[in-house]
C-alpha positions as a Markdown table, in Angstrom:
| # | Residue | x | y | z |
|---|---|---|---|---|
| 1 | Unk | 0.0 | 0.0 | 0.0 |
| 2 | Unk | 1.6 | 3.2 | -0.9 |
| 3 | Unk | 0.4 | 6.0 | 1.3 |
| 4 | Unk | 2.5 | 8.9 | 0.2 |
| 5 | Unk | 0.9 | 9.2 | -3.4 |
| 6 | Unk | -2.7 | 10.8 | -0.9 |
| 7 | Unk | 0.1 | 13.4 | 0.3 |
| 8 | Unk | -0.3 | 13.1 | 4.2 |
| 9 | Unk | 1.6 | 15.8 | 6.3 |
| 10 | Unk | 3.1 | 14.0 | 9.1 |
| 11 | Unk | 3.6 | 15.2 | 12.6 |
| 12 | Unk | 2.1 | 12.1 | 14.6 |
| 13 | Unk | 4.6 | 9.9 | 17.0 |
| 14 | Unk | 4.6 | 7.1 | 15.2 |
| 15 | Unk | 4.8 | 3.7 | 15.3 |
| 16 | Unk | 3.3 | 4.0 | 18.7 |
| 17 | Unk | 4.1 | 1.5 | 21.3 |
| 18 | Unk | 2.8 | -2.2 | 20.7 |
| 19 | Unk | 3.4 | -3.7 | 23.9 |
| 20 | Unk | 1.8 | -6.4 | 26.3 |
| 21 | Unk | -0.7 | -6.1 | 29.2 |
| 22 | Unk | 0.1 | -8.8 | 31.8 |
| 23 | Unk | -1.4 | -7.1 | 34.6 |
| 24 | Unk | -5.0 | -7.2 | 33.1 |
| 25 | Unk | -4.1 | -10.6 | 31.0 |
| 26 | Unk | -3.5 | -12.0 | 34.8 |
| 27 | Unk | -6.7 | -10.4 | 35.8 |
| 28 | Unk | -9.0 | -12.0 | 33.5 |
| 29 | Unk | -7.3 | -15.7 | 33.7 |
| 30 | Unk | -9.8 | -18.3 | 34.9 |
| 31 | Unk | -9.5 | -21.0 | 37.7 |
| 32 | Unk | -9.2 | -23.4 | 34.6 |
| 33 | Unk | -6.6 | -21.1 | 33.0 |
| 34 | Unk | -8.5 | -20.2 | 30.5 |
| 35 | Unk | -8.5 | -16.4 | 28.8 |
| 36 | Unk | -7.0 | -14.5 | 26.3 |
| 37 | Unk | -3.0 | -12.8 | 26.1 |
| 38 | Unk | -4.1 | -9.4 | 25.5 |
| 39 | Unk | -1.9 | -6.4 | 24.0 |
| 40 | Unk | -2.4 | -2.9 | 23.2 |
| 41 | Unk | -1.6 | -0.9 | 20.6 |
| 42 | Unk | -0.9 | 2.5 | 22.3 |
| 43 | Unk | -2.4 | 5.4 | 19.8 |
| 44 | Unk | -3.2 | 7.4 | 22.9 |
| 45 | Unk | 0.7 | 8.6 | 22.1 |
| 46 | Unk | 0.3 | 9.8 | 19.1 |
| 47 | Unk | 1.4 | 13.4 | 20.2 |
| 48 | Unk | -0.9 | 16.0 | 18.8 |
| 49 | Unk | -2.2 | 17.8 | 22.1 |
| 50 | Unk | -2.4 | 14.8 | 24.0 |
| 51 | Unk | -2.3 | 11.9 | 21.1 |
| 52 | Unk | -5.3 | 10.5 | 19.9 |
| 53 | Unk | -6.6 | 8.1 | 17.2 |
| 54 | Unk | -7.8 | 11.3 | 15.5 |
| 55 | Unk | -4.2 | 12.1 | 14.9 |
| 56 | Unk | -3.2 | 9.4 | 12.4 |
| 57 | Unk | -7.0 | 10.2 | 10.7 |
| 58 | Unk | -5.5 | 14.2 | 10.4 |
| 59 | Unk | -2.2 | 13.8 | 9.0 |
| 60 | Unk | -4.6 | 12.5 | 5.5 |
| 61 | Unk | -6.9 | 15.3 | 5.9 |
| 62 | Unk | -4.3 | 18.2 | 6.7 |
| 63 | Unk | -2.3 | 16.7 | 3.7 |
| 64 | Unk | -6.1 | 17.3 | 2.0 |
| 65 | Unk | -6.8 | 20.6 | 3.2 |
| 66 | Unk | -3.3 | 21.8 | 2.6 |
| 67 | Unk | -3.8 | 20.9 | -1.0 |
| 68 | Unk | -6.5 | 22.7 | -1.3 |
| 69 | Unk | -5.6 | 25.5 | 0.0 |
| 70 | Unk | -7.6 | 25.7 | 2.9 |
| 71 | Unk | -7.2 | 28.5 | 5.8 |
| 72 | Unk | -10.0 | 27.0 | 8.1 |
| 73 | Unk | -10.7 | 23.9 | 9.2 |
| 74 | Unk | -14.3 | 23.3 | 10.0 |
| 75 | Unk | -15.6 | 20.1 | 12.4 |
| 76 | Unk | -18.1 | 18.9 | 14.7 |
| 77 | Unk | -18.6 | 16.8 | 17.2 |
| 78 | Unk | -20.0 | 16.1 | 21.2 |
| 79 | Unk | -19.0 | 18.6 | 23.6 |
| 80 | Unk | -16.2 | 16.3 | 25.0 |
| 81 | Unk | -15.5 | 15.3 | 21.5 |
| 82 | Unk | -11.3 | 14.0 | 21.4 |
| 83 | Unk | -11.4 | 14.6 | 17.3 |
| 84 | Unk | -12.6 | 18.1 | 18.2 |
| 85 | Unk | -9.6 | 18.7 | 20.7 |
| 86 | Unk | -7.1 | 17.5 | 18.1 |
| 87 | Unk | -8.5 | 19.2 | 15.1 |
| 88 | Unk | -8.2 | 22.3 | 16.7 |
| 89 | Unk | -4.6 | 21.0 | 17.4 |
| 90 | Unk | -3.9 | 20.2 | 13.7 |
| 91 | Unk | -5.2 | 23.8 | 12.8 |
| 92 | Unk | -2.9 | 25.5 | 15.1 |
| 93 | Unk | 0.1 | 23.3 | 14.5 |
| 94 | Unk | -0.3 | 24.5 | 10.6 |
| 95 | Unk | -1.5 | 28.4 | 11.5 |
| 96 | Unk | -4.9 | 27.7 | 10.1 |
| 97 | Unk | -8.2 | 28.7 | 11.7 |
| 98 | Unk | -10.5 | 26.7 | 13.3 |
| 99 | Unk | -14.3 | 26.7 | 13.4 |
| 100 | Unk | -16.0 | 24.0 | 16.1 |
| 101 | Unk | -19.4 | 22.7 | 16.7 |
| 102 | Unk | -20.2 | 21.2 | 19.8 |
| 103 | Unk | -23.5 | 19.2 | 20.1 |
| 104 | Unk | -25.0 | 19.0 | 23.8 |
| 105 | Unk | -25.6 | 15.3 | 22.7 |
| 106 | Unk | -25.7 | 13.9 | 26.2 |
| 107 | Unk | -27.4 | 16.6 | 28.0 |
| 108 | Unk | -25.5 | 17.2 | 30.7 |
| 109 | Unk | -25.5 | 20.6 | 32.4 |
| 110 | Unk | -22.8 | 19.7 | 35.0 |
| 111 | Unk | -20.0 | 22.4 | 34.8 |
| 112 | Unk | -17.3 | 20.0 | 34.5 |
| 113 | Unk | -18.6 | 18.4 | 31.2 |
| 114 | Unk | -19.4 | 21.9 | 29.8 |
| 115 | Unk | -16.0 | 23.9 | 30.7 |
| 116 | Unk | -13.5 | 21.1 | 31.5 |
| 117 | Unk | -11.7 | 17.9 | 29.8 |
| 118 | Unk | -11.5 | 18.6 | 26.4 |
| 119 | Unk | -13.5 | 21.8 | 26.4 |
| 120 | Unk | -10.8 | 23.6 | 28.1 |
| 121 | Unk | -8.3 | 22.2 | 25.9 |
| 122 | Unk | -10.3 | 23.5 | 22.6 |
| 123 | Unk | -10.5 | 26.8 | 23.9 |
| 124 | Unk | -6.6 | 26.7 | 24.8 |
| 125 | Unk | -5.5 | 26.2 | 21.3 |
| 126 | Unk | -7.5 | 28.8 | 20.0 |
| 127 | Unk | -10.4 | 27.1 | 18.2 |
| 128 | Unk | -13.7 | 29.5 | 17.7 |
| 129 | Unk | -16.2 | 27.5 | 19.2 |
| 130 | Unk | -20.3 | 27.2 | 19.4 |
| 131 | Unk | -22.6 | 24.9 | 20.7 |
| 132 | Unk | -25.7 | 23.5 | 19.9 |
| 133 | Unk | -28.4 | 21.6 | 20.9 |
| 134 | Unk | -28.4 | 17.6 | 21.2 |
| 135 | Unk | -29.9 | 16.3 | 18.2 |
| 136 | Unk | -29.1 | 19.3 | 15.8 |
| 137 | Unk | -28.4 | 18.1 | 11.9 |
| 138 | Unk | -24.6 | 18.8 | 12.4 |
| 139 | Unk | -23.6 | 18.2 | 8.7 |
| 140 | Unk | -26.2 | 21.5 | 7.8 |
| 141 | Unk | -24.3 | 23.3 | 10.8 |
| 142 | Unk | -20.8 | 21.9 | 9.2 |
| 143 | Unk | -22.6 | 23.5 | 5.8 |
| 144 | Unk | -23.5 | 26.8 | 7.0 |
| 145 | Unk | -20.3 | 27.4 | 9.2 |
| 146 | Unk | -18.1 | 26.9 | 6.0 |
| 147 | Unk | -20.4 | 29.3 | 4.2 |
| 148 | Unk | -19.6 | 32.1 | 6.7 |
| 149 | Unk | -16.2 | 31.4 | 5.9 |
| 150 | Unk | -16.6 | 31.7 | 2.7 |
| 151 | Unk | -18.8 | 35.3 | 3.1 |
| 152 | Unk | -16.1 | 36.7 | 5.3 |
| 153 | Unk | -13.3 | 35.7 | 2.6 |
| 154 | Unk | -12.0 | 32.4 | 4.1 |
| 155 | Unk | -11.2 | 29.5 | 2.9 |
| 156 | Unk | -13.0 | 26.6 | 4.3 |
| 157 | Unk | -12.1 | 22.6 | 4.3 |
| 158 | Unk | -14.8 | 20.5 | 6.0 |
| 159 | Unk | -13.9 | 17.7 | 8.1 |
| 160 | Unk | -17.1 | 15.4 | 9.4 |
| 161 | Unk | -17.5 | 14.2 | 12.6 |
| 162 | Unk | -14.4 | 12.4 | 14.0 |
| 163 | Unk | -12.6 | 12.9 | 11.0 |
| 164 | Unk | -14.7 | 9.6 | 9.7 |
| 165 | Unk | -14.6 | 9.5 | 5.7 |
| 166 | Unk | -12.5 | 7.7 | 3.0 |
| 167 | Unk | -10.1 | 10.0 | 3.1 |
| 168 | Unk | -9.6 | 10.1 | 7.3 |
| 169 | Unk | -9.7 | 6.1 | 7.1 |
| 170 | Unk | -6.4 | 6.2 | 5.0 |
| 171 | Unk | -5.3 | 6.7 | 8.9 |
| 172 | Unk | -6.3 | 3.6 | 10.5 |
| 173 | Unk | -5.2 | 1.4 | 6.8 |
| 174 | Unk | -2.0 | 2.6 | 7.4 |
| 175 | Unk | -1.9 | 1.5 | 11.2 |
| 176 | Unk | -3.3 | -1.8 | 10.0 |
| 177 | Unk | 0.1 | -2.1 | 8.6 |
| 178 | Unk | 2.2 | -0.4 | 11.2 |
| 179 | Unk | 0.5 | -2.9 | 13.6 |
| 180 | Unk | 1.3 | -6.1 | 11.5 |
| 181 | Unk | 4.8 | -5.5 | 11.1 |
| 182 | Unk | 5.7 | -4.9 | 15.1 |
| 183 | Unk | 3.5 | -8.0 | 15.5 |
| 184 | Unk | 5.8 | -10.1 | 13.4 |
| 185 | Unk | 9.0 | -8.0 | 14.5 |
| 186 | Unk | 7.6 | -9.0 | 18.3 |
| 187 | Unk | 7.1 | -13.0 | 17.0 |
| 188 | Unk | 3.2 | -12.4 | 18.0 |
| 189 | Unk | 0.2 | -13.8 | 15.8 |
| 190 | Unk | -2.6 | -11.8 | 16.5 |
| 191 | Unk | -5.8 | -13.6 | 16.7 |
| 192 | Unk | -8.1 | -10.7 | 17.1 |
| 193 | Unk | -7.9 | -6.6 | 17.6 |
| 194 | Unk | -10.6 | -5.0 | 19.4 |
| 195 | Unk | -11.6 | -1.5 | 20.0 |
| 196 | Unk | -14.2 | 0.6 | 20.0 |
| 197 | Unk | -16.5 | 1.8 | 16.9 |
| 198 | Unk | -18.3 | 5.2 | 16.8 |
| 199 | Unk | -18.0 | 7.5 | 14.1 |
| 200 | Unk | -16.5 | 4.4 | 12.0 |
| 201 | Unk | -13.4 | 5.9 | 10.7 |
| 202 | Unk | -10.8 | 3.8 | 12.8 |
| 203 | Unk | -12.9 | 0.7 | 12.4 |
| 204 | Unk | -13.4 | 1.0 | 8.9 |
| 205 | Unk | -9.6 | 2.0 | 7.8 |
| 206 | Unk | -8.6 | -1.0 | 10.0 |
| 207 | Unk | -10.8 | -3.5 | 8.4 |
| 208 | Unk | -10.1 | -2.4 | 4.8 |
| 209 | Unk | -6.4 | -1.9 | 5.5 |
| 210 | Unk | -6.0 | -5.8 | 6.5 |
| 211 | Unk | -8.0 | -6.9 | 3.7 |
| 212 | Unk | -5.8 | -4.6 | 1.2 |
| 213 | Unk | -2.5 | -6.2 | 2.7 |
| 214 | Unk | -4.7 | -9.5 | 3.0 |
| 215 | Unk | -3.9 | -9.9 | 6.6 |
| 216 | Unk | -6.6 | -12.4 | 8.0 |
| 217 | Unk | -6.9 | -10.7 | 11.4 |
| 218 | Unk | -10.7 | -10.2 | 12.7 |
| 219 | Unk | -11.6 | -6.8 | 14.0 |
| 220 | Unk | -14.4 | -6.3 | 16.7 |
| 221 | Unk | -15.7 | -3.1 | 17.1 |
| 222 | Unk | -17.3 | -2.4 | 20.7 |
| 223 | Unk | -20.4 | 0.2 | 19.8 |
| 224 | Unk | -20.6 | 3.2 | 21.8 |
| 225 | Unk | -23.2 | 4.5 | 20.3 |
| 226 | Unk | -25.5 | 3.0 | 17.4 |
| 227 | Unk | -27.2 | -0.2 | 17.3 |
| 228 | Unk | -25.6 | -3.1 | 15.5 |
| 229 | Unk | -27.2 | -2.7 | 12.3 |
| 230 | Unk | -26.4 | 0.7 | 11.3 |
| 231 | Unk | -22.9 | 0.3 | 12.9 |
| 232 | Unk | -21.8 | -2.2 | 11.0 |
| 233 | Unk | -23.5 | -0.9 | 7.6 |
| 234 | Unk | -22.0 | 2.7 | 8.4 |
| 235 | Unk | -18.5 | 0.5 | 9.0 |
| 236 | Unk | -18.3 | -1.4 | 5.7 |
| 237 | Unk | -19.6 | 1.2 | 3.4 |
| 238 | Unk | -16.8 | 3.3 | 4.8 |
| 239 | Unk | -14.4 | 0.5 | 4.6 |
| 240 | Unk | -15.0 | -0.1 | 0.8 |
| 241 | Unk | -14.7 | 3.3 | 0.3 |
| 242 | Unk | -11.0 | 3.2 | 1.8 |
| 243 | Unk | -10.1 | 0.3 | 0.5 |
| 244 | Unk | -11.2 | 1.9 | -3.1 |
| 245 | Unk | -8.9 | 4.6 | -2.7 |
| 246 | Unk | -6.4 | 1.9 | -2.2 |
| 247 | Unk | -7.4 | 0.6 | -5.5 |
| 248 | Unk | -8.8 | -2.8 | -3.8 |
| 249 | Unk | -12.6 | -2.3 | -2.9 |
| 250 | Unk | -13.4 | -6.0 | -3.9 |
| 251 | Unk | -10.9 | -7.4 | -0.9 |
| 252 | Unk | -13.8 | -5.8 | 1.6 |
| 253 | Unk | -16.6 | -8.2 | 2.3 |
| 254 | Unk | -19.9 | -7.9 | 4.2 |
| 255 | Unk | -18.2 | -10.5 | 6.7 |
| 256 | Unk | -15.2 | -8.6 | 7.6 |
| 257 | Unk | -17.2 | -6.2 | 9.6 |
| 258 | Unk | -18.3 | -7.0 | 13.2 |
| 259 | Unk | -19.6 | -4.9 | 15.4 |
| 260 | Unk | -20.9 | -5.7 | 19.4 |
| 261 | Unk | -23.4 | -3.0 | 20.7 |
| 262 | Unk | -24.3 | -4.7 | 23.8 |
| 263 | Unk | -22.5 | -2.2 | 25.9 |
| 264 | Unk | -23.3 | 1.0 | 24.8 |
| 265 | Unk | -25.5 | 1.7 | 27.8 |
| 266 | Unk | -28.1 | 4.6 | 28.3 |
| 267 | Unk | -26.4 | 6.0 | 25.4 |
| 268 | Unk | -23.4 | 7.9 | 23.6 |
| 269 | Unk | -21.4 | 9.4 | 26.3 |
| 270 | Unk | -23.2 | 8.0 | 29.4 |
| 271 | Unk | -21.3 | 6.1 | 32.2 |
| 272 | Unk | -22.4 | 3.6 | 34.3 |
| 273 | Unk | -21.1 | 1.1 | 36.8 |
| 274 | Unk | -19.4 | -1.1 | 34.3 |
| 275 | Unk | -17.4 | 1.6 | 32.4 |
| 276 | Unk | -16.0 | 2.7 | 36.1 |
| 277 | Unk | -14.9 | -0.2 | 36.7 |
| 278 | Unk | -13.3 | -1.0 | 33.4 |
| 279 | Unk | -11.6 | 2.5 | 33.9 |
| 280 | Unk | -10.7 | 1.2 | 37.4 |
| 281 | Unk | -9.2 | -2.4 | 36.2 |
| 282 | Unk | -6.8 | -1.5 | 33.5 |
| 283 | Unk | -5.4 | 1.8 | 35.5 |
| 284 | Unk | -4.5 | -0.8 | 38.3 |
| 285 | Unk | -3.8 | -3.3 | 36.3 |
| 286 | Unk | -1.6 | -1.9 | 33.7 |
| 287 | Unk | -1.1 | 2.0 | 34.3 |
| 288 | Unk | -3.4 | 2.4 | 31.5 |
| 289 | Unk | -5.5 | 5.8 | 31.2 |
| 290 | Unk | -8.8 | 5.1 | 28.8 |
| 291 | Unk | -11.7 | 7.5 | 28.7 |
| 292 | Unk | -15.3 | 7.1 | 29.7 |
| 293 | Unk | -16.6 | 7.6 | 25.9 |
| 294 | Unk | -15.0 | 5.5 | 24.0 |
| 295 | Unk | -12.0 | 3.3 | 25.2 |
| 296 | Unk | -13.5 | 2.5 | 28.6 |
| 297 | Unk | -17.6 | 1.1 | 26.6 |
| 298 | Unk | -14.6 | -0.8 | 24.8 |
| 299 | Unk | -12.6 | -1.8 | 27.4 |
| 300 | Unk | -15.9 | -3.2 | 29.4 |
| 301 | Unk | -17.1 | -5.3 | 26.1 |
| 302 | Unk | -13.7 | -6.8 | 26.5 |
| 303 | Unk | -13.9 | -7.8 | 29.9 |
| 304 | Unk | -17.5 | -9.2 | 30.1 |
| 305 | Unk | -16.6 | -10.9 | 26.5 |
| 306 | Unk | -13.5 | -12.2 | 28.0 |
| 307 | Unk | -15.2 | -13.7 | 31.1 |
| 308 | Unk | -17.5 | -15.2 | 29.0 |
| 309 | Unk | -14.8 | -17.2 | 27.2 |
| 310 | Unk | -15.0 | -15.4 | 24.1 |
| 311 | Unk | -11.8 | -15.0 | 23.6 |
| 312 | Unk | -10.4 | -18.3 | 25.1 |
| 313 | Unk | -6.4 | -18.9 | 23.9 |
| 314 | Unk | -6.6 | -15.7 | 21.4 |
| 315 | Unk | -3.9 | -12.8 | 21.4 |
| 316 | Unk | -6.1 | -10.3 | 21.3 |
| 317 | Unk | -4.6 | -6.6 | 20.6 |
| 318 | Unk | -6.5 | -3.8 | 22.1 |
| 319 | Unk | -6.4 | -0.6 | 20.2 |
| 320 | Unk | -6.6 | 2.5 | 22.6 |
| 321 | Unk | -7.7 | 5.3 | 20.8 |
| 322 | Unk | -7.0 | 7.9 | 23.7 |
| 323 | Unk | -9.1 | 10.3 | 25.2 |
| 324 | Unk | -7.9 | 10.0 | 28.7 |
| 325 | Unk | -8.6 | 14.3 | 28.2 |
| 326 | Unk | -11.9 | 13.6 | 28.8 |
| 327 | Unk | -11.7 | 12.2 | 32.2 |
| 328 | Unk | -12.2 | 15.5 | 33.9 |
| 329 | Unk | -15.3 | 16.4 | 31.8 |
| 330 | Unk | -16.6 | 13.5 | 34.3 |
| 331 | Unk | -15.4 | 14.5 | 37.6 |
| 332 | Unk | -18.5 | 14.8 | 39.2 |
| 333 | Unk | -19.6 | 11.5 | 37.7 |
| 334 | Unk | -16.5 | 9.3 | 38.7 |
| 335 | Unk | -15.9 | 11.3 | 42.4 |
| 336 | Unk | -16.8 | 9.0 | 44.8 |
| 337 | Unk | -16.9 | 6.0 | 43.1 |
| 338 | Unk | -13.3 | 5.5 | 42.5 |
């Protein structure tokens, strides 16, 4: 696969670390010895204002919007949104503008969620920022904020929700490939990667970058958000779109896409019990920081999965996609039952 002909501008740390977790492997062995080895794949240190998976996703668009001449990115995404914080990043590593929309998706009024986490980090790298109300179509707002750019003599470049299209993917077909060579550098045959799937960008660019290379590695995605159905249809139209681009949309089959929503909970960005306490497990176990949105619904699918004997003699490589950030937009939530 040959990355550099889509033009990417690189500033990301990579390869990020690929590296065992024996705590939480130890954690999860049964009285019969039964479990999974699990790893991680570390792109919470990808660097960009506090690493992210969004990072790898923006070195494609950046390289997009540069050749287009863009001054202004324009983006979206929940109030605590990680690709937000990192997009206004990008923009300010490159001296462009920045125009954010933040969707009160969840609802919360609590003054932590609304000012802190990755709120305060937005308004620290000099994003312009407004918000709007939880169900709001955000691709009209995306729409008319890069027509006032346009009126006022700007230069707009678009980038959806979680940097999520074809061209974002290219990201996550590229780690697909970073993460298969330090496997066989490391002697490891991976059995299964797992993380979580929202917006479907990292997911999608993960599945079609393994079926490009023709890596048989399954990918689970743990929902956060949608229900099975439209996840995985969102996931592998986005994957053959990638994979396209790669000149390969053929090598991406209906099968290739799994997706488990069981754990999604009250909904997008709502915490319960079993997201503490996957927080909990892995920071004691391991010294690994997740984030209640996305890594830690993930990191609870893998835990009840894994007690279940789902994953039963499988090296199974958890991607963390970052957003520790985000951890003090839930203060008040997590006080108290840490």
């Amino acid at each position: 696969m040959h990355f550099a002909r889509f033009s990417p501008v690189r500033f990301a740390h990579l390869p990020t670390p690929f590296e065992p977790l024996p705590g939480l492997t130890e954690h999860l062995k049964r009285a019969d010895g039964g479990g999974p080895a699990l790893w991680i794949k570390r792109d919470d240190c990808t660097g960009l204002a506090g690493g992210g998976n969004k990072t790898r996703k923006l070195e494609f668009l950046l390289g997009d919007a540069l050749t287009h001449d863009a001054d202004t990115l324009v983006t979206q995404g929940a109030v605590q949104s990680n690709h937000v914080r990192q997009t206004a990043a990008a923009a300010a590593r490159f001296g462009l503008k920045c125009e954010i929309i933040l969707e009160a998706r969840t609802g919360s009024n609590a003054v932590d969620y609304n000012r802190s986490g990755n709120v305060l980090l937005d308004e620290l790298l000099g994003a312009r920022i407004r918000t709007v109300a939880g169900g709001t179509d955000m691709n009209a707002q995306l729409a008319l904020v890069a027509a006032e750019v346009t009126a006022s003599g700007g230069r707009p470049y678009i980038i959806p929700g979680g940097g999520s299209n074809a061209v974002g993917a290219l990201g996550y077909a590229e780690c697909a490939l970073e993460l298969v060579a330090q496997a066989n550098e490391a002697g490891r045959e991976i059995d299964r990667i797992v993380t979580a799937t929202g917006s479907a960008g990292t997911h999608a660019g993960l599945v079609a970058g393994l079926a490009v290379m023709g890596a048989d590695i399954p990918v689970l995605g743990i929902g956060v958000r949608a229900p099975k159905e439209i996840q995985e249809a969102n996931v592998f139209r986005l994957a053959q779109e990638t994979a396209a681009l790669l000149g390969h949309p053929e090598r991406v089959s209906r099968d290739m896409v799994v997706a488990d929503c069981d754990y999604v909970g009250a909904g997008y960005g709502l915490i319960d019990a079993a997201v503490i306490d996957a927080l909990k497990t892995i920071a004691r176990s391991d010294a690994i920081l997740l984030d209640p949105v996305y890594t830690g619904k993930a990191m609870k699918g893998l835990i009840a999965l894994a007690k279940a004997g789902a994953f039963d003699g499988e090296t199974v490589v958890f991607l963390h996609t970052g957003g520790a950030q985000g951890l003090f937009g839930y203060q008040s939530e997590l006080e108290g039952q840490l």
